[in-house]
C-alpha positions in Angstrom: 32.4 15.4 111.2 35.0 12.8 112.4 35.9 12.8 116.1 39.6 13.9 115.4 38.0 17.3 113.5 35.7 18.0 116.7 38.2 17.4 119.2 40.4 20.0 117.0 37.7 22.3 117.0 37.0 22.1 120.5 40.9 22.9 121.4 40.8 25.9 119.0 37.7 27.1 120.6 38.6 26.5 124.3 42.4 28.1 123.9 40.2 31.5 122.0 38.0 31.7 125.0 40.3 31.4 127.3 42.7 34.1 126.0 39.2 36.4 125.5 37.3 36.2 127.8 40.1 37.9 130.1 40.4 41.0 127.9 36.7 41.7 127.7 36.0 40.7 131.8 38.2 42.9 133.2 37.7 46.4 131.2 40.5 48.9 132.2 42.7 46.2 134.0 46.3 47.0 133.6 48.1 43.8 132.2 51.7 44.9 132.8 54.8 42.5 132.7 56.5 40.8 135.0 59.3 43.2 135.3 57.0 45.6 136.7 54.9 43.5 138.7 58.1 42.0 140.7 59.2 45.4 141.1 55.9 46.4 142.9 56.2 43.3 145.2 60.1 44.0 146.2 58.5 47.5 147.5 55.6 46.2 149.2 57.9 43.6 151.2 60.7 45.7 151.7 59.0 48.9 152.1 61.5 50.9 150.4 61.6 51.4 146.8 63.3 48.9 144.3 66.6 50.1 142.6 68.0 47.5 139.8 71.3 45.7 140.9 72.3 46.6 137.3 71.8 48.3 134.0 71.4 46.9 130.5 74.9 46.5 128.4 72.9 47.8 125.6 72.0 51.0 128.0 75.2 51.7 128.6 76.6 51.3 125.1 74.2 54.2 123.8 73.9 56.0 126.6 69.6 55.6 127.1 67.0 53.1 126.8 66.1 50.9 123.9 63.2 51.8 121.9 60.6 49.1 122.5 61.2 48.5 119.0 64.5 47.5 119.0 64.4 45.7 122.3 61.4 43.6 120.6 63.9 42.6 117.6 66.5 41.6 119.8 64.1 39.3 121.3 62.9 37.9 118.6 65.9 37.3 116.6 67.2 35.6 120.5 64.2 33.8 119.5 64.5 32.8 116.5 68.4 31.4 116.7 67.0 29.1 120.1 64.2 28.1 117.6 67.0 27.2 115.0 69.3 25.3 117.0 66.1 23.2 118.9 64.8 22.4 115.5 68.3 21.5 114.2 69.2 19.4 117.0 65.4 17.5 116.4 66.3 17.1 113.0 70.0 15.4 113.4 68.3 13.0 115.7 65.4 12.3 113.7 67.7 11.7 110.6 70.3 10.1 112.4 67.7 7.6 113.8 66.0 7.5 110.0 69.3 6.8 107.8 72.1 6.2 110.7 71.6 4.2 113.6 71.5 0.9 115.3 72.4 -2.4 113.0 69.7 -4.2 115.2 66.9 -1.7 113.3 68.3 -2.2 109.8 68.4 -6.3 110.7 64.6 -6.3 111.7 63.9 -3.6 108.8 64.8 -6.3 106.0 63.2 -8.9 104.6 64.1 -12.5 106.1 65.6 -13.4 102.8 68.1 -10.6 102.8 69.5 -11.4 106.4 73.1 -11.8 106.1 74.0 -15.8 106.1 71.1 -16.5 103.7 72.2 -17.8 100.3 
């Protein structure tokens, strides 16, 4: 097995234990989000109980709460148009750098009998 495969294997192993081992440790543990954990904390400092300085648009647009569902779709198509326009922006600048440029790369990229001035 080359040392590149091992070390691979390794990582894949190390980053499955370390989400596991959580899960199967600490049976019965509540793994809420953070919405509800900071909402906890505001009471326990304050001492009186936390009331949101707003609602969602969405909430009042409808008139209730978001299915889980639908609030998971939003998220991922939010996701998926950041994902878009990071992967974009990588490829412009990977292609502009490829096919576009500086003249000093395309000078040191050719061969010393093309350089301009040589007959």
């Amino acid at each position: 097995m080359s040392k590149n495969k091992r070390f691979v294997l390794i990582s894949v192993l190390a980053v499955i234990l370390i989400a596991g081992i959580p899960l199967f440790a600490l049976k019965g543990a509540d793994f809420g989000g953070s919405d509800d954990a900071g909402s906890k904390m505001v009471e326990q400092v304050t001492g009186d109980t936390y009331t949101p300085w707003f609602t969602p648009v969405m909430e009042k647009l409808l008139g209730h709460e978001l299915p889980g569902e639908v609030e998971s779709l939003l998220f991922c198509v939010q996701t998926g148009i950041g994902v878009g326009i990071v992967a974009f922006c990588f490829g412009y600048l990977v292609a502009r750098k490829k096919y576009g440029g500086d003249r000093d790369t395309h000078e040191k990229s050719r061969r010393p009998d093309e350089k301009k001035g040589a007959a």
